[in-house]
C-alpha positions in Angstrom: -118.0 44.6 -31.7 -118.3 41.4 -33.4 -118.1 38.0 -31.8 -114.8 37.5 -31.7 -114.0 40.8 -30.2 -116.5 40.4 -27.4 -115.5 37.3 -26.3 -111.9 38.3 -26.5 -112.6 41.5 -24.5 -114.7 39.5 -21.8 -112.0 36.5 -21.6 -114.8 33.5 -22.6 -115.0 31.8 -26.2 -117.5 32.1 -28.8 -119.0 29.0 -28.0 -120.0 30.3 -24.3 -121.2 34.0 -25.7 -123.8 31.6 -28.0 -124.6 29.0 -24.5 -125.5 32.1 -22.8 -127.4 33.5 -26.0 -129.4 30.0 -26.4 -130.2 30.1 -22.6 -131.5 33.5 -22.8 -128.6 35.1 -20.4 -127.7 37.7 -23.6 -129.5 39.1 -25.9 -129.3 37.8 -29.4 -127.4 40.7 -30.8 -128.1 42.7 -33.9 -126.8 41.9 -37.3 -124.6 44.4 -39.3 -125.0 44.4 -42.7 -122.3 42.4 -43.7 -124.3 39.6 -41.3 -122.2 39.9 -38.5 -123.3 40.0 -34.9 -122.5 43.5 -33.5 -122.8 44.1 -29.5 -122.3 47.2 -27.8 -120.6 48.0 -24.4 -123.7 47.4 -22.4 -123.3 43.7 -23.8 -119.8 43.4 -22.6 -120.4 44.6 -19.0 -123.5 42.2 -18.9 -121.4 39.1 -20.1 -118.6 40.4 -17.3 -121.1 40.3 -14.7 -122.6 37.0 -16.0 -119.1 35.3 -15.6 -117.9 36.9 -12.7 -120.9 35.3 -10.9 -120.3 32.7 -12.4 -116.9 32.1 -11.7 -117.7 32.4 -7.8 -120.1 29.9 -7.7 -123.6 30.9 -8.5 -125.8 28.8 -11.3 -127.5 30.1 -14.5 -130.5 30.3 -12.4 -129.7 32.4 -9.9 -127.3 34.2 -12.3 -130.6 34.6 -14.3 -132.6 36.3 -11.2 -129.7 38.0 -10.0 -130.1 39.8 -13.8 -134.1 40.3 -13.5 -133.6 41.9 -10.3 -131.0 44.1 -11.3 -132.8 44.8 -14.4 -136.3 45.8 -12.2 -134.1 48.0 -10.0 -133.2 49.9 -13.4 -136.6 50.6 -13.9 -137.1 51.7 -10.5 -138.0 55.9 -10.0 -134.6 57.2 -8.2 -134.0 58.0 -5.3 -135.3 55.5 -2.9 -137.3 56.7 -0.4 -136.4 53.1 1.2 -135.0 49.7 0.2 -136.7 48.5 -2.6 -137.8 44.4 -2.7 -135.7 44.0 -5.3 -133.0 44.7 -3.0 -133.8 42.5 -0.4 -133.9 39.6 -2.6 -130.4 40.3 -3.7 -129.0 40.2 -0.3 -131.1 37.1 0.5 -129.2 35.2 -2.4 -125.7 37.2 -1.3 -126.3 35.3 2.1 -127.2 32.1 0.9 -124.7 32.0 -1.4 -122.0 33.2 1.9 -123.4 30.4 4.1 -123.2 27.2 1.3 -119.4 29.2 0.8 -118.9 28.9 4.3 -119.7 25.1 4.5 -117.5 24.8 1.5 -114.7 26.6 3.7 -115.5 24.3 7.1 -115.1 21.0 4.5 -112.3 22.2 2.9 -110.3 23.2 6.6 -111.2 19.7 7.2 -109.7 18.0 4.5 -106.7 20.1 5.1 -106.6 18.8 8.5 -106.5 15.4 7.6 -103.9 15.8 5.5 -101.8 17.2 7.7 -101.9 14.9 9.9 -101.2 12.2 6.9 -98.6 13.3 6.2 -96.9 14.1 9.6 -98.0 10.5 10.3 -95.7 9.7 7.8 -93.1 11.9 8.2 -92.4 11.5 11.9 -93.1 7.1 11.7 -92.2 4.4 10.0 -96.3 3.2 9.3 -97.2 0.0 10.5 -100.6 0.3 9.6 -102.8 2.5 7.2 -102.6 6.1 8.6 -106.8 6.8 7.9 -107.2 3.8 10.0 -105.1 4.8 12.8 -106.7 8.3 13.1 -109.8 6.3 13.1 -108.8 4.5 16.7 -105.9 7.2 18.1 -103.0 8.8 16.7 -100.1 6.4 17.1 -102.7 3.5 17.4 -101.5 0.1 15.5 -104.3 -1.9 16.2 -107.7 -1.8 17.5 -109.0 -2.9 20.8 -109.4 -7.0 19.7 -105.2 -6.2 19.2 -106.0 -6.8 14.9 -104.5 -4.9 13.0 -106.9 -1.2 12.0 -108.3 -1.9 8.7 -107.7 0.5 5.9 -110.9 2.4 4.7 -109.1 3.6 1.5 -109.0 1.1 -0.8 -105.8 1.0 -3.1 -106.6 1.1 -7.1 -103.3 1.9 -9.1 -99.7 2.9 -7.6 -98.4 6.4 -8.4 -94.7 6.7 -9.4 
């Protein structure tokens, strides 16, 4: 396949095939005659997996160990008379990778939680005061304990239309 075949069959543009190619992710490919770079089907399902991870959140680094691992395991005598360190390694990163996805999840249902309640704040009252700031010091709240007014932490820039 040439370039613009790979790239079109993996679903990433030329310019990533040659990032991954500079940082040593692919393989510089061989060179038809006619100068053209010519990768196989084992490039494509290595530029798959590459983006894949990618896409779900893992860096070039650990995309990069993932790869030496997986490539050590190839080497590997078959069958396994038990779980290789290879292996292991791989389901340490797997696990990392679930728990900083799961603190990412617990932010996120947070965020979502405030803005709920925004926007029911809004919806069910006419706001006397900022919203943030009224969560802050009790739902419903207008002021604060010295009766002033709860001050807005959310500083306006530009009004949206």
């Amino acid at each position: 396949m040439r370039i613009g075949q790979f790239a079109r069959a993996a679903g990433v543009g030329i310019q990533t095939i040659r990032f991954y190619e500079r940082e040593k992710l692919l393989r510089v490919p061989p060179r038809t005659a006619g100068g053209y770079r010519d990768y196989g089907e084992r490039d494509l399902d290595r530029l798959l997996f590459i983006r894949r991870n990618h896409e779900i959140g893992f860096t070039l680094a650990e995309i990069r160990q993932l790869l030496d691992l997986h490539g050590a395991l190839e080497t590997m005598p078959r069958p396994f008379l038990r779980k290789p360190n290879q292996v292991k390694e791989i389901i340490a990163i797997g696990r990392e990778r679930l728990s900083e996805i799961g603190a990412k999840i617990r932010t996120l249902q947070t965020m979502k939680q405030e803005l709920e309640f925004l926007v029911r704040h809004l919806e069910e009252s006419v706001p006397t005061t900022c919203p943030v700031a009224a969560r802050s010091v009790g739902y419903g709240a207008q002021t604060t304990e010295n009766k002033t007014p709860a001050k807005c932490p959310v500083k306006p820039t530009t009004r949206r239309h």
